[in-house]
C-alpha positions in Angstrom: 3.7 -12.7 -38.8 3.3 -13.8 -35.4 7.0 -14.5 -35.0 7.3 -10.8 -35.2 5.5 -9.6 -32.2 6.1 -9.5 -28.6 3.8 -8.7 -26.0 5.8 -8.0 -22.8 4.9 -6.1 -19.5 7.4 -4.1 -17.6 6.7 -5.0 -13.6 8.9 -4.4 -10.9 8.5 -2.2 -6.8 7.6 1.1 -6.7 10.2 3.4 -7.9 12.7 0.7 -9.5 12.0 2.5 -12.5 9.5 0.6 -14.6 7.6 3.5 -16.5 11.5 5.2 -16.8 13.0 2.6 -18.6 9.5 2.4 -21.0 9.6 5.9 -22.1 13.6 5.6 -22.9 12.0 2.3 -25.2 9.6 4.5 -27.0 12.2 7.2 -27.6 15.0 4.6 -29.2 12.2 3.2 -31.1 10.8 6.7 -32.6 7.6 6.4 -30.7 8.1 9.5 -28.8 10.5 12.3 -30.1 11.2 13.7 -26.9 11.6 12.0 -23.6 9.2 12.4 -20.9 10.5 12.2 -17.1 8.6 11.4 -14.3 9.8 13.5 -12.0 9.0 16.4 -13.9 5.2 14.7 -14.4 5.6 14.2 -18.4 6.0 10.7 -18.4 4.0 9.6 -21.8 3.0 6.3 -20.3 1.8 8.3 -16.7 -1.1 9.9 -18.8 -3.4 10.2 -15.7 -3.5 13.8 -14.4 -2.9 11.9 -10.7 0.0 9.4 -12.0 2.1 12.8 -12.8 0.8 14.6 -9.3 1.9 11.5 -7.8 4.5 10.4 -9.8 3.6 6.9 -9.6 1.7 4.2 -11.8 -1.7 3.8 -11.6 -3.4 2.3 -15.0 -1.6 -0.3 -16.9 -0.9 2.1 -20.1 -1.0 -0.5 -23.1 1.4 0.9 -26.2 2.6 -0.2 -29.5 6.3 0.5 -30.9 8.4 -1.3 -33.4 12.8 -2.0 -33.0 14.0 -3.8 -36.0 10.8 -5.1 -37.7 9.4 -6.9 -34.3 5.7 -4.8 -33.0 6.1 -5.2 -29.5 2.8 -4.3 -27.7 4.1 -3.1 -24.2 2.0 -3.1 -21.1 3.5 -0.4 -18.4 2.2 -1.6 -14.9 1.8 0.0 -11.4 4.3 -1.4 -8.6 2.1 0.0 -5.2 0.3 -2.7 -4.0 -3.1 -1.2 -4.2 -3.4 -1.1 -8.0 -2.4 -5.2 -7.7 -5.2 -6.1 -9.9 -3.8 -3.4 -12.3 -0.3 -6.1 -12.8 -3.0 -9.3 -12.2 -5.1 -8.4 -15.5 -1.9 -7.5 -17.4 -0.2 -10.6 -16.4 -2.9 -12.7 -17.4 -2.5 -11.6 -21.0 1.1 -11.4 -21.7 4.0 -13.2 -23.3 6.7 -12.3 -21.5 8.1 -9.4 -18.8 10.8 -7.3 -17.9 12.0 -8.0 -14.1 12.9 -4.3 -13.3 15.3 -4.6 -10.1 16.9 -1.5 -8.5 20.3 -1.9 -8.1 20.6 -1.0 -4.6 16.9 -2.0 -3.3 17.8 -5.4 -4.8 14.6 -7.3 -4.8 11.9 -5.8 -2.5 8.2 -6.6 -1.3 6.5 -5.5 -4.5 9.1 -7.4 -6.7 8.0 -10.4 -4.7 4.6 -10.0 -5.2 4.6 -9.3 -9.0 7.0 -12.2 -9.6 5.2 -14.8 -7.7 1.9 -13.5 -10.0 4.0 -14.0 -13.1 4.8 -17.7 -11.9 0.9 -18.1 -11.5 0.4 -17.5 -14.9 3.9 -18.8 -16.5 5.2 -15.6 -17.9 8.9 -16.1 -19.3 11.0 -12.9 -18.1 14.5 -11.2 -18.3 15.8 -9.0 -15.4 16.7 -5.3 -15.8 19.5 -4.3 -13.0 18.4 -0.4 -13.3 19.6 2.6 -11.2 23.5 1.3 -11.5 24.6 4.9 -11.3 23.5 5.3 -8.0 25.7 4.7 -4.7 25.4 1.6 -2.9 24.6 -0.2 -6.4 25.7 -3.7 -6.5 24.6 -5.9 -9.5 26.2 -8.8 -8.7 24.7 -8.8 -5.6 20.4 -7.7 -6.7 20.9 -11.2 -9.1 22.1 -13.6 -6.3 19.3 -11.8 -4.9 16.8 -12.5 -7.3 18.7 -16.3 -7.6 18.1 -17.0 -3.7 14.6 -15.0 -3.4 13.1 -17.0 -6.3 15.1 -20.1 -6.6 15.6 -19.4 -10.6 18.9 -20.0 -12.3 20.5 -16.3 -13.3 22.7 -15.9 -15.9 24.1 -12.0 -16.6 24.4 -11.9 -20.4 25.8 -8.0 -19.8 28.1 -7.2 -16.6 28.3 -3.2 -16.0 31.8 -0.8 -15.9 32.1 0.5 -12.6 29.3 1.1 -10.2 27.7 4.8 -8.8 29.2 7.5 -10.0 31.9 5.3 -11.9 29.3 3.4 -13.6 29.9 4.4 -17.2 28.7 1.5 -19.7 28.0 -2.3 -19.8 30.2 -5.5 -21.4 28.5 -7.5 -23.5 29.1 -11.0 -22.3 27.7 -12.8 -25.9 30.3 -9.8 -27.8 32.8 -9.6 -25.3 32.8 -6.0 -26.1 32.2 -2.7 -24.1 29.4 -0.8 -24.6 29.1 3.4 -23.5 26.7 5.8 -24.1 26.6 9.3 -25.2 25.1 11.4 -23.2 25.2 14.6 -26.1 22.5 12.6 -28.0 20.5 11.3 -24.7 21.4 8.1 -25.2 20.3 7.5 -28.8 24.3 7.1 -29.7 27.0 4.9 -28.7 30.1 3.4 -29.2 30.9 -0.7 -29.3 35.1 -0.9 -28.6 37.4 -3.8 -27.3 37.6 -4.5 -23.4 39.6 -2.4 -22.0 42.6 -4.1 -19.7 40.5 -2.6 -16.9 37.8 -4.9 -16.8 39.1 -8.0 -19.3 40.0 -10.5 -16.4 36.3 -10.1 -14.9 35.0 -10.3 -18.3 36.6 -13.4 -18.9 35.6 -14.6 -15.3 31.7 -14.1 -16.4 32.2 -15.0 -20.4 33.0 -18.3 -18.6 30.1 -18.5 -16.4 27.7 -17.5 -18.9 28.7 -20.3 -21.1 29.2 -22.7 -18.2 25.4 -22.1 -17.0 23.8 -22.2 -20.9 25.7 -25.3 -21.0 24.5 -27.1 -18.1 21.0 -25.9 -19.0 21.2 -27.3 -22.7 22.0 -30.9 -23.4 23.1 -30.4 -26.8 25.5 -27.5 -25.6 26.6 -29.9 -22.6 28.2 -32.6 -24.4 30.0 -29.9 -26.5 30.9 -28.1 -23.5 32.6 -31.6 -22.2 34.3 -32.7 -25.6 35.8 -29.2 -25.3 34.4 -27.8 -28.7 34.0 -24.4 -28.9 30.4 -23.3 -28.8 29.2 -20.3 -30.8 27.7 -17.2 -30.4 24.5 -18.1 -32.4 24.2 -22.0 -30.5 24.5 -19.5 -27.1 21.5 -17.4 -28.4 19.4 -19.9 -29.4 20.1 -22.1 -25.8 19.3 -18.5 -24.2 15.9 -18.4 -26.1 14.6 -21.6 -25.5 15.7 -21.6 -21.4 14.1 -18.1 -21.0 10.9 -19.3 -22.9 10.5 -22.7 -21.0 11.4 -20.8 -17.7 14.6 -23.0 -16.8 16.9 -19.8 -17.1 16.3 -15.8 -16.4 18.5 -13.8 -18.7 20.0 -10.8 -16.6 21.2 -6.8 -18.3 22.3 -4.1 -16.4 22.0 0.2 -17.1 21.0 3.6 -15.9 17.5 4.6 -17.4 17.8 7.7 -16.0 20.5 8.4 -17.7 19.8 6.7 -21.2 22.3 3.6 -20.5 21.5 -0.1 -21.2 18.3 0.5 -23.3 19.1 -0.6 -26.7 20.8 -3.6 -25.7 17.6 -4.5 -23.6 15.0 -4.0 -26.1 17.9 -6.5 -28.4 17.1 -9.1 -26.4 13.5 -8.7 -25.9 13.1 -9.3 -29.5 15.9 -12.0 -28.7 14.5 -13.8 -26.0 11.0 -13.9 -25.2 8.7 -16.2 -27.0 5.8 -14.3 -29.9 2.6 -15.5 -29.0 2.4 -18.7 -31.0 5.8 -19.8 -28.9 3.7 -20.2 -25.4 1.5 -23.2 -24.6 -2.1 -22.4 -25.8 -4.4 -21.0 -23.6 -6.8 -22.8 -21.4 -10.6 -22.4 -21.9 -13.9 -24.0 -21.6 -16.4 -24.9 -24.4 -19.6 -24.0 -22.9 -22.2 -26.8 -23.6 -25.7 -26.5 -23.0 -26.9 -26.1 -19.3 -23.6 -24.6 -18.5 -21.7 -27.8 -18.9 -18.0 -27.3 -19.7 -15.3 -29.3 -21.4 -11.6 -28.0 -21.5 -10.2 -27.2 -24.8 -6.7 -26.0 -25.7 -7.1 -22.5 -27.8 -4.4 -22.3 -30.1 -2.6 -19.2 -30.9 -4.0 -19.1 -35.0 -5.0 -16.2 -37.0 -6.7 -17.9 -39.6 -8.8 -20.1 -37.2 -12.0 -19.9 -38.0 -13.4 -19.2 -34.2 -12.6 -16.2 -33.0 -11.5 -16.0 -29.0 -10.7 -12.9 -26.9 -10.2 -11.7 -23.8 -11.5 -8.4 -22.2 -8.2 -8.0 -19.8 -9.1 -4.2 -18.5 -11.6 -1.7 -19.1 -10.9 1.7 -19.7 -13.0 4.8 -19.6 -12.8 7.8 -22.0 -14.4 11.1 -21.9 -14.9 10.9 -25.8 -15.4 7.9 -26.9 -17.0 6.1 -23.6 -16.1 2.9 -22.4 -12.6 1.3 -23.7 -12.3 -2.4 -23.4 -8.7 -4.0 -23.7 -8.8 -7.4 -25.6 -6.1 -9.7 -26.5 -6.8 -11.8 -29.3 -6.0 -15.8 -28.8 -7.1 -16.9 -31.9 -9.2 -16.2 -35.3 -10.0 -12.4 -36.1 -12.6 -9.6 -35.4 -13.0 -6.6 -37.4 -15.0 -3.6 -37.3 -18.2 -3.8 -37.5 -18.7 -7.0 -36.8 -21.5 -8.6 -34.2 -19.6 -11.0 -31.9 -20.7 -12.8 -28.8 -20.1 -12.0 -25.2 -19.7 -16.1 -24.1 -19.5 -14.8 -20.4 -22.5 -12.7 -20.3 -24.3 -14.6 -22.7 -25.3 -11.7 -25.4 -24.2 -10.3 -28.9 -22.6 -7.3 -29.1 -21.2 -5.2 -31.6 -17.7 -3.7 -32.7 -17.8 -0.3 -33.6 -14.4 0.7 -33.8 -11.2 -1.6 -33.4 -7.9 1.0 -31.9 -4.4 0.5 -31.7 -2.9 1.8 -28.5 -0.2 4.1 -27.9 -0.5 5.5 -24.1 -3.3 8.2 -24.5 -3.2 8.8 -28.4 -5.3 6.2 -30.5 -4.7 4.8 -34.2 -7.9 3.6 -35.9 -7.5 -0.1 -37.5 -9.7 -2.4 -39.4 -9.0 -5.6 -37.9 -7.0 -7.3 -34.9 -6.1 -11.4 -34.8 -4.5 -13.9 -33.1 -1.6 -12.9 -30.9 -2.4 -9.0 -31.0 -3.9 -6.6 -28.5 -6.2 -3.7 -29.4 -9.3 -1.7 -28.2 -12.8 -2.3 -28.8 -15.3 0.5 -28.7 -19.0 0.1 -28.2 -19.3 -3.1 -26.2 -22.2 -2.0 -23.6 -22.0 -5.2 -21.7 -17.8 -6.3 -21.2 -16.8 -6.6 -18.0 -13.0 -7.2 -17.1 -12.1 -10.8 -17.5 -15.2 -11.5 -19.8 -14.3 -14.0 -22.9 -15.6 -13.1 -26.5 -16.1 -15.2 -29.5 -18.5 -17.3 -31.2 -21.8 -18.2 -30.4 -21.8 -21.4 -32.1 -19.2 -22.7 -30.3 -18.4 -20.6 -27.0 -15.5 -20.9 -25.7 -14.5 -19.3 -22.3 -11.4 -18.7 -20.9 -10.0 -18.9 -17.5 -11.3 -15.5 -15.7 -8.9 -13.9 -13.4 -9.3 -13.8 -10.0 -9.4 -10.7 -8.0 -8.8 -10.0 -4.3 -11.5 -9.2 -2.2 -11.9 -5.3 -1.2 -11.1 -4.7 2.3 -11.0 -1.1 3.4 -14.8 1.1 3.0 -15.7 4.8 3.2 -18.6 6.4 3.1 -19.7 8.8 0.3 -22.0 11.3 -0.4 -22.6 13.9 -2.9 -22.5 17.6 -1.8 -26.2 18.4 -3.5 -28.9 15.9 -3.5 -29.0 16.6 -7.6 -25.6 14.9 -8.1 -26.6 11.6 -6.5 -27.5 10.1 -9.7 -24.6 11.5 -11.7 -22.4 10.0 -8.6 -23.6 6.6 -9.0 -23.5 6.8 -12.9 -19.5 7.0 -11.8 -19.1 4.5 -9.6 -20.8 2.4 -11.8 -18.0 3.3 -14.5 -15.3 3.2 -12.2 -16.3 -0.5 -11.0 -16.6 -1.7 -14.6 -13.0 0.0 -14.6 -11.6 -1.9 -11.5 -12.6 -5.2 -10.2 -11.2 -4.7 -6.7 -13.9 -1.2 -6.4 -17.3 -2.0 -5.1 -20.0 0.0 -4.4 -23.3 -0.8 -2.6 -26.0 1.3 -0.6 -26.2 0.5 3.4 -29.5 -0.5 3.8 -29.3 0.7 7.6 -27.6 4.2 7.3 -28.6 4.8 4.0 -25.2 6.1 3.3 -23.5 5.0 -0.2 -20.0 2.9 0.5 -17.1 2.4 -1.8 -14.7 -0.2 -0.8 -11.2 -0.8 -2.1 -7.3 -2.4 -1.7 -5.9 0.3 0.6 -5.9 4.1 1.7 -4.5 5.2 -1.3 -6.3 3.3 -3.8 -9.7 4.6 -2.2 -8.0 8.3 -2.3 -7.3 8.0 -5.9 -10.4 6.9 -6.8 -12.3 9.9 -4.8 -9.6 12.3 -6.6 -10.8 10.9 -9.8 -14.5 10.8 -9.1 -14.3 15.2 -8.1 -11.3 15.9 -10.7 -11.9 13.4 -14.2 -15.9 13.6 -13.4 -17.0 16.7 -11.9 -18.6 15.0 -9.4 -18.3 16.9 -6.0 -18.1 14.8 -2.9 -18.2 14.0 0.5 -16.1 11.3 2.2 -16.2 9.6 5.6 -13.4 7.7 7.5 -12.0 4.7 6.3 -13.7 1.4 7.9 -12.5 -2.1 7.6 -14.6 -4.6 5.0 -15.8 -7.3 7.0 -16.7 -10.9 5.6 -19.1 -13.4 6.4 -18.8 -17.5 6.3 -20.0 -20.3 7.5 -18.2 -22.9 9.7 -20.1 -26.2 9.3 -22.8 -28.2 6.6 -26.2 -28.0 6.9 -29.6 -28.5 4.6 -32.8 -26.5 3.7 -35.5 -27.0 1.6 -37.8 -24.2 1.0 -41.5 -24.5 -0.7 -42.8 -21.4 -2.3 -46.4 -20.1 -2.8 -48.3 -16.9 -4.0 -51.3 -16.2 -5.7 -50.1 -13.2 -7.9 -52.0 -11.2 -10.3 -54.9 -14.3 -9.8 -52.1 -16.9 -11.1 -50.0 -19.8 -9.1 -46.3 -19.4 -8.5 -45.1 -21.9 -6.9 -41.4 -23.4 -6.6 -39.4 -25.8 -4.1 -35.6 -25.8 -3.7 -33.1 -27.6 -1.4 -30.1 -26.4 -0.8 -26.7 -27.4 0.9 -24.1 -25.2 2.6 -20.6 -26.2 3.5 -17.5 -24.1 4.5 -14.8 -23.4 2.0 -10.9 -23.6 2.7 -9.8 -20.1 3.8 -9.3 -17.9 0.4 -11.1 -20.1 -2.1 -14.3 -17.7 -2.5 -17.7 -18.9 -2.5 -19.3 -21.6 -4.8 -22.4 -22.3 -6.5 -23.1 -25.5 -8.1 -26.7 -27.3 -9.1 -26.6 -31.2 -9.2 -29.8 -31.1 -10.7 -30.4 -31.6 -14.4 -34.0 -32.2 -15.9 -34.5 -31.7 -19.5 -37.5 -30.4 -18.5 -36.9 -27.5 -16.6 -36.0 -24.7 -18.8 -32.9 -22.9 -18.7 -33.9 -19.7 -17.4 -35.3 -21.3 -13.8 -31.3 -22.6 -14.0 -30.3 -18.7 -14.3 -32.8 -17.3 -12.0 -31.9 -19.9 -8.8 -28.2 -18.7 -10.1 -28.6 -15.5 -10.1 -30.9 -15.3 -6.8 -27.6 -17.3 -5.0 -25.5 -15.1 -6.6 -27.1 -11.8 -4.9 -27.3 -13.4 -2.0 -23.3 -13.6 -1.4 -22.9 -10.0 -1.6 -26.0 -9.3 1.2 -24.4 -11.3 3.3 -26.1 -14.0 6.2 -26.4 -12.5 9.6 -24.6 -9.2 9.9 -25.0 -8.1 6.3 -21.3 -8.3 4.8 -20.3 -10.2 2.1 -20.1 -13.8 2.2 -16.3 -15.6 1.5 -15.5 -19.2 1.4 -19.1 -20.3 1.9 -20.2 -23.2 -0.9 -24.0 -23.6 -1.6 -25.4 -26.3 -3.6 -28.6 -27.2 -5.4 -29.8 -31.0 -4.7 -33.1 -30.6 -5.2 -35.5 -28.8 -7.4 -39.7 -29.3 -7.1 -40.6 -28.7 -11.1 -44.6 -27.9 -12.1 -44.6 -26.2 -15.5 -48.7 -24.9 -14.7 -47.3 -23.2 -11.4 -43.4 -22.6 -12.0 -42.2 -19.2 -13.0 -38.5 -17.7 -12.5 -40.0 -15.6 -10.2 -40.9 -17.7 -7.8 -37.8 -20.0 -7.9 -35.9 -16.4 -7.5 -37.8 -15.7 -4.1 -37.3 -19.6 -3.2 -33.9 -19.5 -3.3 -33.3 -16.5 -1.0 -35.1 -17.6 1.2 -33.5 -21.2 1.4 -30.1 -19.3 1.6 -30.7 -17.4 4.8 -32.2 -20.0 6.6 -29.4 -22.8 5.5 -26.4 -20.6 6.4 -28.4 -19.7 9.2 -27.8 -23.4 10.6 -24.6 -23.3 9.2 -23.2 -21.7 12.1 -22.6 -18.6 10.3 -19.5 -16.1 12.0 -17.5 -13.0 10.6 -14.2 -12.8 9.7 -11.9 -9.5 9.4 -9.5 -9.1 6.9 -5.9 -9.9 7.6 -2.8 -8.0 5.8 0.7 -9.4 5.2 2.8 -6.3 6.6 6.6 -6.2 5.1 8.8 -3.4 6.7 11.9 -2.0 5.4 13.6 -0.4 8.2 17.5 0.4 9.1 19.2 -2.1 11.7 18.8 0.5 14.4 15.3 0.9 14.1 14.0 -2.8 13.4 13.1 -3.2 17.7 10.8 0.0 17.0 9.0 -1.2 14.1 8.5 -4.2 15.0 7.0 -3.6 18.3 5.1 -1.3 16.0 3.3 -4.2 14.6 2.8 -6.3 18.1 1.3 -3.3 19.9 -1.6 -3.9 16.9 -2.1 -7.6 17.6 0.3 -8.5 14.7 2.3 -11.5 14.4 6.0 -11.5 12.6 6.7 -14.2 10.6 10.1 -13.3 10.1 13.1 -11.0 9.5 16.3 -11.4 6.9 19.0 -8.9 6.4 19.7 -7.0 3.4 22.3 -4.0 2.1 21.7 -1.3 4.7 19.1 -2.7 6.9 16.4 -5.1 7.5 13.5 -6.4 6.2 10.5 -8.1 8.8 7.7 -10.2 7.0 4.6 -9.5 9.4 0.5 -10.2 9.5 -1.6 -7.5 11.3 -5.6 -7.2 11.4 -6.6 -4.4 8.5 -8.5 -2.7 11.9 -5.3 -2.0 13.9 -3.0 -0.6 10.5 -5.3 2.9 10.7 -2.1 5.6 11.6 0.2 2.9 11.3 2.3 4.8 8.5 2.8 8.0 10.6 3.7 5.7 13.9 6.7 3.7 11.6 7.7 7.0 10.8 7.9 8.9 14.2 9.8 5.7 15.7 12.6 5.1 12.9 12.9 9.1 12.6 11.2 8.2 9.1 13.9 5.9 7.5 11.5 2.7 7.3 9.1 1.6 4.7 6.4 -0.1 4.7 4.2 -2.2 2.2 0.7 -3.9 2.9 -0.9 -6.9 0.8 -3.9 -8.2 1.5 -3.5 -11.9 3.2 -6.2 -13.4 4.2 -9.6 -13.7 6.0 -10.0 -14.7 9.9 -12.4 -15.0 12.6 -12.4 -11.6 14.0 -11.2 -11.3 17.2 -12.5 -8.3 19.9 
């Protein structure tokens, strides 16, 4: 019944009101009997003790509801830009999303950011105009905004009554009818009646355009359009459907989450418009071959296939039941019990127990296929973006790509007895979070955890002394550096040691060359000799592999740096994995070495929302710190200036925008890039 389910994320900025407008879906759907507000930190889908301190989104909660017979799996994702890889993973995995726009915001930095990410991986969406009831709130104007930002054809399928304080219910364009709400029954009632004289001509005006847009979207509807014929509500819906699924056309709806208007209309037409799993293209993945040689292979989205392929999309721990992993099912079907393979770490493991999701509460269930998402517990190995399936024929999906940590602190347990139990959490927490490292500073000694931002260290620490017990002491924050190299050069390396009275022995030749700026590192062995066996394949690999993360000359983290194998010197009576391990470090350090090896700091794209009086203040703001603007447009009650700063120069920069706009301006911070650092 794949027709029947939708898997859709809700992603918008901070505060438009993404994990608001979820809880009033799992109200009007029965999920929840009693409707949790963020502001008063009861937010079902905020389950994290921080999320309602904060009152913000940290975990993507995954839930399961049902409106009309459709399952619709629902992925709630953070808007801050630290928890970015929090939207990435839940992107990569979804069907379709829900645009939320604030109404008088229009679209804003993190709206940018989450959209472009949904292009990356071709989600369909629909746009939710929220916050009408607020003054200022203009939805005309936040789609023409989301029309000129994104260059996608809008069409408004609802257009609201009033704005602000007048704003009291929606006109269905498709109906022509007026829709309000009762606020008595929170919402859960309302009332369908005739346009009133009131709002009939701009009804009309927008009936018109809605059908005009469809029309020139759909060639079928077209020529009808021309001949004059009149074209139905159903041949509307169905022209809606298939635009929104192939991308061509971004239904827009309109309401007050807040204030339980617009919901059920919205939830209407995500059952109406975005595709079920089988209505996407089929997912792209690898069939692994022997010596790690790949083929592309289209997975179809089929229950009854006989293969089984999923994706761990997030990892999850739990105080009871351990380690969660998050898999959506492309194709075939795992139940419980069952031993499947981990094609991206190369092991079995077992299913213990397969859970349905809703927020924090968990339904057992003896199976999940094709199409669905559910939890596995008792995988000891999965890793976020890890592909599982069969071993006979392994099948690997694309694995997402994360953004590089760029901001460290030091950390240290209070008691020297806690040190193991503090790395036992980090370890955890990485598994948790790609974009959260953890290594020991071989110089200082000290432990360092490196993360996105300020904030996403600060919730991590918070959760490391208040979800583990673990207590802790922190340093200042210091800036990630990374290290490349900046031309080609070659090494070959000869190993030999008389160990334990036997021979190892192993020769390598390696080849560095720079990358282009954010393409990451790359391994790659030319070499193929049936009779080397695999595992002196895995241990030159894996020795490589170690050696990007300890760095060349200054001991940070290698980026855009390629290194390939061209040669290998094979004796089966002296070669060991060992030896080819020590062979290759070695050959690493001394060809990046002539590679003219230099470090780069980490560069972040700055965008500033600041009042027109105050933009000269904030913008100097970023120039005093060696930034660069790229450039400034206007917006409903002030400005907005697209910057790049060096990560070094941003410490304090919050409480200086604050002090010099008299704290009216905003500010948000992605990471950009990598650079040659400059003194």
């Amino acid at each position: 019944m794949l027709d029947k389910m939708r898997n859709i994320g809700i992603m918008a900025h901070i505060d438009a009101g993404k994990t608001t407008t979820t809880e009033r879906i799992l109200f009007y759907s029965g999920k929840i009997h009693k409707i949790g507000e963020i502001d008063d930190g009861a937010a079902t889908m905020d389950f994290m003790q921080q999320e309602q301190e904060r009152g913000i989104t940290i975990a993507s909660a995954a839930i399961t509801t049902e409106w009309k017979g459709y399952q619709i799996n629902i992925i709630d994702t953070p808007g801050h830009v630290d928890f970015t890889a929090e939207v990435e993973r839940s992107l990569r995995v979804l069907d379709g999303a829900v645009a939320v726009i604030c109404a008088v915001g229009w679209v804003q930095p993190q709206t940018e950011t989450v959209w472009k990410q949904a292009d990356k991986f071709k989600v369909p969406r629909i746009c939710f105009v929220n916050k009408m009831d607020r003054i200022g709130a203009d939805f005309f104007g936040a789609i023409n905004d989301v029309h000129a930002k994104f260059g996608c054809e809008t069409v408004a399928l609802e257009i609201p009554c009033g704005a602000g304080s007048d704003f009291d219910g929606v006109i269905d364009l498709l109906n022509m009818k007026e829709i309000h709400w009762d606020a008595e029954t929170e919402g859960e009632k309302f009332t369908v009646s005739d346009i009133s004289d009131t709002y009939k001509d701009l009804a009309n005006e927008w009936h018109e355009k809605l059908i005009d847009t469809v029309a020139s979207n759909d060639d079928e509807l077209g020529e009808l359009y021309l001949e004059g014929t009149e074209i139905t509500k159903e041949q509307l819906v169905s022209a809606i459907r298939k635009a929104t699924i192939s991308r061509t056309l971004v239904p827009c709806f309109c309401g007050s989450s807040r204030h339980n208007q617009g919901i059920q209309p919205l939830m209407d037409a995500i059952i109406s418009y975005l595709p079920s799993p089988d209505e996407i293209p089929p997912a792209e993945g690898l069939h692994v071959k022997k010596h790690d040689e790949t083929e592309e292979i289209a997975v179809k989205c089929d229950p009854n296939a006989k293969i089984p392929v999923g994706l761990v999309f997030k990892i999850q721990y739990d105080q009871n039941a351990g380690i969660l992993c998050f898999v959506r099912m492309y194709a075939g079907k795992i139940t419980t019990g069952t031993q499947i393979y981990n094609v991206s770490k190369k092991k079995r493991e077992r299913v213990n127990r397969i859970l349905r999701v809703n927020a924090n509460h968990m339904e057992q269930t003896d199976s999940v296929s094709a199409g669905d998402i559910a939890v596995f517990v008792g995988l000891k190995l999965a890793q976020t973006g890890d592909s599982l399936g069969s071993e006979g024929m392994p099948i690997l999906l694309e694995r997402v790509k994360f953004p590089e940590p760029v901001i460290s602190i030091a950390i240290e347990p209070e008691t020297m007895s806690d040190r193991q139990k503090l790395l036992d959490t980090l370890a955890i927490l990485s598994r948790e979070d790609p974009t959260f490292t953890y290594r020991d500073d071989e110089e200082t000694g000290q432990l360092v955890i490196s993360g996105m931002g300020e904030l996403h260290l600060d919730v991590l620490v918070t959760r490391i002394r208040d979800d583990f017990k673990v207590q802790c002491r922190v340093g200042a924050p210091q800036v990630t550096y990374r290290e490349s190299v900046t031309s080609s050069a070659d090494y070959t390396e000869t190993y030999s040691r008389v160990i334990a009275g036997k021979e190892n022995a192993a020769g390598i030749t390696l080849h560095a060359e720079p990358l282009e700026t954010g393409s990451g590192n790359s391994y790659l062995c030319t070499v193929r000799d049936a009779a080397i066996p695999e595992e002196i394949y895995d241990a030159i690999k894996q020795s490589i592999t170690n050696s990007f993360a300890s760095g060349i000359k200054f001991g940070y983290p290698c980026t855009d740096t390629a290194i390939t194998v061209t040669a290998i010197k094979y004796d089966e009576l002296t070669a060991t994995p060992f030896a080819f391990e020590a062979a290759a470090a070695e050959a690493f350090d001394k060809v990046c070495n002539l590679a003219s090896p230099e470090m780069l700091e980490p560069v972040m794209a700055v965008d500033i929302e600041s009042p027109a009086e105050f933009v000269g203040d904030a913008m100097s703001q970023i120039t005093q710190r060696g930034g660069i603007i790229n450039s400034m447009e206007e917006k409903m009650g002030g400005n907005v200036v697209h910057a790049q700063a060096p990560m070094a120069k941003m410490f304090g920069f919050s409480t200086n925008l604050r002090s010099v706009t008299q704290g009216r301006a905003s500010f948000g911070m992605t990471f950009s890039h990598f650079q040659k650092k400059t003194n």
